[in-house]
KEKE-3310 file (N, C-alpha, C; in steps of 0.2 Angstrom, whole numbers, plus 5000, padded with zeros to 4 digits):
npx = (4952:4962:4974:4986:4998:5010:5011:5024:5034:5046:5047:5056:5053:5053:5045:5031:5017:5003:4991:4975:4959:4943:4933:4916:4907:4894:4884:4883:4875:4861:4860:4874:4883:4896:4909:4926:4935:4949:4962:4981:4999:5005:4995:4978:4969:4957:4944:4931:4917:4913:4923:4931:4944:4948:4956:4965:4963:4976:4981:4991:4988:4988:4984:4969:4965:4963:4952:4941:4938:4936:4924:4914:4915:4905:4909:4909:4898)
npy = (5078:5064:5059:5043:5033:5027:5010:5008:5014:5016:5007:5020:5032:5038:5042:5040:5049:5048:5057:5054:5055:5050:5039:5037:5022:5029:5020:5013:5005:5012:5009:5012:5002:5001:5001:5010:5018:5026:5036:5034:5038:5026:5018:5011:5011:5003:5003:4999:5007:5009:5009:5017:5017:5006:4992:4995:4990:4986:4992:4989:4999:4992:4981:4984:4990:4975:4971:4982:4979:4964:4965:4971:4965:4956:4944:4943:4937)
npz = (5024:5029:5039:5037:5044:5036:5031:5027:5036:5050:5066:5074:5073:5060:5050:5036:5032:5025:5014:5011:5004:5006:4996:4993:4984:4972:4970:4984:4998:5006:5019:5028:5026:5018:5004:5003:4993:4987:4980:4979:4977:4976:4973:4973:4989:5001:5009:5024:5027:5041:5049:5048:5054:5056:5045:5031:5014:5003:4986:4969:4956:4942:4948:4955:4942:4934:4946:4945:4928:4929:4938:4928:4919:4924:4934:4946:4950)
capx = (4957:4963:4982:4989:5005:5011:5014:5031:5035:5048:5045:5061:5050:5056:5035:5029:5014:5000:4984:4969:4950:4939:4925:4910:4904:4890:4880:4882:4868:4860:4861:4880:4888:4898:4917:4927:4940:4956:4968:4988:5004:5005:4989:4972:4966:4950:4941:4926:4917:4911:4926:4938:4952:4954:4962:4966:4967:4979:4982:4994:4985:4988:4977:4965:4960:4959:4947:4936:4939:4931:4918:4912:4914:4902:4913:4908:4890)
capy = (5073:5059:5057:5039:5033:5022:5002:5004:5017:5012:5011:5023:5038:5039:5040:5043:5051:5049:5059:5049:5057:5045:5042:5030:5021:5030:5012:5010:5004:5018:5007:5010:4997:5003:5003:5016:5018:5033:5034:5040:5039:5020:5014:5014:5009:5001:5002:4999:5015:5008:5008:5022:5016:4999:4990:4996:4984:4992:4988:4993:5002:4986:4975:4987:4991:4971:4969:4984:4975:4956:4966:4977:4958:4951:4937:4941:4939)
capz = (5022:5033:5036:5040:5042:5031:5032:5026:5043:5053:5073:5076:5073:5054:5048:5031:5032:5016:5014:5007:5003:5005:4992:4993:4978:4971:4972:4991:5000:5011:5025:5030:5023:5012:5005:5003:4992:4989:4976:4981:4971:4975:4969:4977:4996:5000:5019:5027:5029:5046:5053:5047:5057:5052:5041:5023:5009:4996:4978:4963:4950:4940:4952:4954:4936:4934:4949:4943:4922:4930:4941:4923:4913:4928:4935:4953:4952)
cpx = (4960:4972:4983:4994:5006:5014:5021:5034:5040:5045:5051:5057:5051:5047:5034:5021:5010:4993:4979:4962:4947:4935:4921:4908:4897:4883:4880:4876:4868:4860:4867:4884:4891:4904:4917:4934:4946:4961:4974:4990:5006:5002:4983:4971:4958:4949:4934:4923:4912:4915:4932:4944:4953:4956:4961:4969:4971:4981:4985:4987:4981:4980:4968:4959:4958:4953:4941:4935:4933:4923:4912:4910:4907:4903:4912:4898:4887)
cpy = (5070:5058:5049:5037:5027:5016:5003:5009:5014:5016:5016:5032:5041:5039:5044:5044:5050:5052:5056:5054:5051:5043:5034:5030:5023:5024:5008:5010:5011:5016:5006:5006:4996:5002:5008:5016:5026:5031:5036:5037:5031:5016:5015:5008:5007:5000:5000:5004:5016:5009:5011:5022:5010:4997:4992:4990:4989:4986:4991:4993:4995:4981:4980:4989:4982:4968:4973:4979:4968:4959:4968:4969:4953:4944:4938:4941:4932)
cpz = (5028:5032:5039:5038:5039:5033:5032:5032:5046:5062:5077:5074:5065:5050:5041:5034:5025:5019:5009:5008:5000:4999:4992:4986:4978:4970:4977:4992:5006:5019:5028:5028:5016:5011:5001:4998:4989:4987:4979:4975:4971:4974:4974:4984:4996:5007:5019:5031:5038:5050:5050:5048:5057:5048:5036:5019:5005:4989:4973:4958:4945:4942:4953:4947:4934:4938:4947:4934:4925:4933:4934:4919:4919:4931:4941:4956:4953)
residu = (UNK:UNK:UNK:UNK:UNK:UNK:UNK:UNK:UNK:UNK:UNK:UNK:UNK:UNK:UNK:UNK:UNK:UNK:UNK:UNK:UNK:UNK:UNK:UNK:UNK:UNK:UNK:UNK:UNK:UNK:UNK:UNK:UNK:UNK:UNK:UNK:UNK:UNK:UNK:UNK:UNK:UNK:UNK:UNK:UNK:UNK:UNK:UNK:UNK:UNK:UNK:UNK:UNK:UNK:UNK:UNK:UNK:UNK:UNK:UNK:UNK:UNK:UNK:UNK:UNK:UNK:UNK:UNK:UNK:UNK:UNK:UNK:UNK:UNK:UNK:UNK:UNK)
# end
């Protein structure tokens, strides 16, 4: 499990900490390039499983279940 500290953190030492398990979508390609996404209590994360320490996208639950909903309807194809 992976801890990072949370965007809302302040810099006085005051640090939330969140734990995320990563998981790759079982339809990544085997060549590495894959995303990653890890649900918590404020909706789901999404990374770049190249690069484990950069950026996280995040998203309420809400946007989430609409972006998989268009992907399932084929709107990004």
């Amino acid at each position: 499990m992976n801890w990072r500290t949370s965007s809302w953190s302040t810099y006085n030492g005051n640090c939330v900490a969140v734990a995320a398990e990563w998981r790759k979508s079982s339809l990544s390609a085997g060549n590495g390039a894959c995303g990653e996404t890890a649900s918590c209590r404020c909706g789901v994360r999404v990374r770049d499983s190249k690069d484990p320490d950069g950026p996280v996208l995040a998203f309420s639950r809400a946007e989430w279940a609409g972006f998989t909903t268009a992907i399932k309807a084929g709107e990004f194809t």
